[in-house]
C-alpha positions in Angstrom: -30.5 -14.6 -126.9 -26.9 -15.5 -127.4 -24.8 -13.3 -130.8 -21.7 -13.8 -132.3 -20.0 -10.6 -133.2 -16.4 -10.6 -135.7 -14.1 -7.9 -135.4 -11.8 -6.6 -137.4 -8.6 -8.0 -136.4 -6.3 -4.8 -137.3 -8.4 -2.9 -134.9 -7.1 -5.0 -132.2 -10.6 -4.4 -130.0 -11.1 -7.5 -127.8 -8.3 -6.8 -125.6 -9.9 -3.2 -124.9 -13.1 -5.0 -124.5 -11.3 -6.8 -121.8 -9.5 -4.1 -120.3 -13.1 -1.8 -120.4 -11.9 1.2 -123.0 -13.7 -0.1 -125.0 -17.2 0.0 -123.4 -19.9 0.5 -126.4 -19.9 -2.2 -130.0 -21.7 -0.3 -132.5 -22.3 -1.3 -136.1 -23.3 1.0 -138.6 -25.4 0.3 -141.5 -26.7 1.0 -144.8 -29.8 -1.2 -144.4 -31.1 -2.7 -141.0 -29.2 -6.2 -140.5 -28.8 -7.9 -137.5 -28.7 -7.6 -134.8 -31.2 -4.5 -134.8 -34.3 -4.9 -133.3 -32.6 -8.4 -132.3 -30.5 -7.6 -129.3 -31.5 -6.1 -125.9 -30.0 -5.8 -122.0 -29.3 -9.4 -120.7 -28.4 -11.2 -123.7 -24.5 -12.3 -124.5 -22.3 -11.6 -127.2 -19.4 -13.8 -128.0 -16.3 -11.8 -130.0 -14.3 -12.9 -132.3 -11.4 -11.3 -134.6 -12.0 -11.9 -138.3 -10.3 -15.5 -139.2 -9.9 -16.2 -135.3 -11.7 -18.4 -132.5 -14.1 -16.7 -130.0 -11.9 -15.2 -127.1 -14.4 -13.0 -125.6 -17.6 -12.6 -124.1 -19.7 -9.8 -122.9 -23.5 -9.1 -121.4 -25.6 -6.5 -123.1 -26.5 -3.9 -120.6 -28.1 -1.4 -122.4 -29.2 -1.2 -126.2 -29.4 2.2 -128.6 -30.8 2.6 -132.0 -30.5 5.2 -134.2 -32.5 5.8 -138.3 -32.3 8.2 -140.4 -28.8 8.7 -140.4 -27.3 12.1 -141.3 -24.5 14.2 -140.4 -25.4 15.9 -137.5 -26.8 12.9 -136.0 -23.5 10.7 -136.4 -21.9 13.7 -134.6 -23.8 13.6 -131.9 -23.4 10.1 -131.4 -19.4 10.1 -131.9 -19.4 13.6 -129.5 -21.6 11.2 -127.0 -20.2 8.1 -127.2 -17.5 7.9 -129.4 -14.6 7.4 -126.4 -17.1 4.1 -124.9 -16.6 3.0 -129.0 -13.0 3.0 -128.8 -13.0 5.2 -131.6 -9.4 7.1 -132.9 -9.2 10.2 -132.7 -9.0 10.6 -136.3 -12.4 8.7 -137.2 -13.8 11.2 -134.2 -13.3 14.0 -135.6 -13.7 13.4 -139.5 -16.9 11.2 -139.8 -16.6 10.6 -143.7 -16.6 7.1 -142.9 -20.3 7.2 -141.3 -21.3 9.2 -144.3 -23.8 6.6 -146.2 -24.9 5.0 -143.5 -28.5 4.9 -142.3 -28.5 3.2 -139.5 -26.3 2.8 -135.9 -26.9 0.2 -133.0 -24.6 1.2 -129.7 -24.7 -2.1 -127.3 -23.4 -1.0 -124.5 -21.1 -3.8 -122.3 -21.0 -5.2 -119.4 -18.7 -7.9 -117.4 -16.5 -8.9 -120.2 -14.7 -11.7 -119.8 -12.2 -14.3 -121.6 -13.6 -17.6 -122.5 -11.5 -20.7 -123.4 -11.3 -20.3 -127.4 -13.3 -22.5 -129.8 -13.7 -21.8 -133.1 -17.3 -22.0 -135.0 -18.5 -22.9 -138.4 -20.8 -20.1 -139.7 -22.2 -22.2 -142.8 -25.7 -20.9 -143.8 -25.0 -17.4 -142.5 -23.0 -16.2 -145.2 -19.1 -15.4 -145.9 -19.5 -11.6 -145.3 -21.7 -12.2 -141.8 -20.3 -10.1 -139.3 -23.0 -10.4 -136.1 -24.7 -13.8 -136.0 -27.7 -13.7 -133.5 -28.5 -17.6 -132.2 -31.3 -19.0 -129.7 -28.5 -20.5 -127.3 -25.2 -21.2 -128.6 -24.6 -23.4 -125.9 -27.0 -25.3 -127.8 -24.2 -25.0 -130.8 -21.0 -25.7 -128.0 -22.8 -29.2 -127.2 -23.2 -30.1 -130.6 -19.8 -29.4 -131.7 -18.3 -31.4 -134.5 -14.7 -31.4 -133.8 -12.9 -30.7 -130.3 -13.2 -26.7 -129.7 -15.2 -26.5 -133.1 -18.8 -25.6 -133.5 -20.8 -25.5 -136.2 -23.9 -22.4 -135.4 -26.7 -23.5 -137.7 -28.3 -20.6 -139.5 -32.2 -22.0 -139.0 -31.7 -21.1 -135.7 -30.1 -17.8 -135.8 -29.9 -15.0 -138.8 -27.4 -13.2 -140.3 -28.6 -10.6 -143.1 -31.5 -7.6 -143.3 -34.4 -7.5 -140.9 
């Protein structure tokens, strides 16, 4: 299974993807979305800052799930593995910004490597889709509608709650 993850470009994150600081993606949520129960150890993730073309890629060693969200279990996590995150100090110790949440995935990273960038169309998964999960995007890269633009077609991927 091949995802599509967007960043948030202030965060600046791919380059310490690259450079292996950053180690762990997590994604914290209200309600399951993807890619929980979606994602496991082999698969590939393609990165992208918000607004940007897909720079990066990484395999999936190793996948985490966490329910039930509360405080003491967001502390654990960001005590555990909030360094892998790439997390600031200051969202370390203070985790206000975990406080609704119900749910955290950790996908833990492997190989990452730059990929020549291409853009991709994300019509059907909605404006506000942040991790696209796909069948094979290569499947997507063939089919590509302009040079270095692909279109992902959401029947064959989702984006949303699970």
């Amino acid at each position: 299974m091949d995802h599509v993850a967007i960043m948030d470009s202030k965060r600046k994150l791919l380059p310490k993807i690259l450079t292996g600081e950053k180690k762990i993606e997590s994604r914290w949520y209200v309600s399951r979305f993807a890619p929980w129960d979606r994602i496991s150890a082999g698969d590939t993730i393609y990165f992208k800052d918000s607004g940007k073309p897909v720079t990066v890629k990484a395999k999936v060693s190793k996948v985490l799930q966490f329910d039930e969200l509360n405080e003491e279990k967001t502390r654990h996590i960001v005590r555990n593995y909030g360094k892998d995150i790439a997390l600031s100090s200051s969202e370390s110790e203070k985790v206000e910004w975990a406080r609704n949440k119900n749910y955290c995935i950790l996908i833990f990273l492997e190989n990452p490597q730059k990929v020549e960038p291409f853009k991709i169309n994300k019509t059907g998964f909605g404006n506000v889709c942040a991790w696209m999960v796909v069948e094979d995007i290569g499947e997507a890269l063939r089919s590509r509608t302009p040079p270095n633009h692909y279109t992902l077609q959401a029947k064959n991927g989702t984006c949303g709650t699970v």
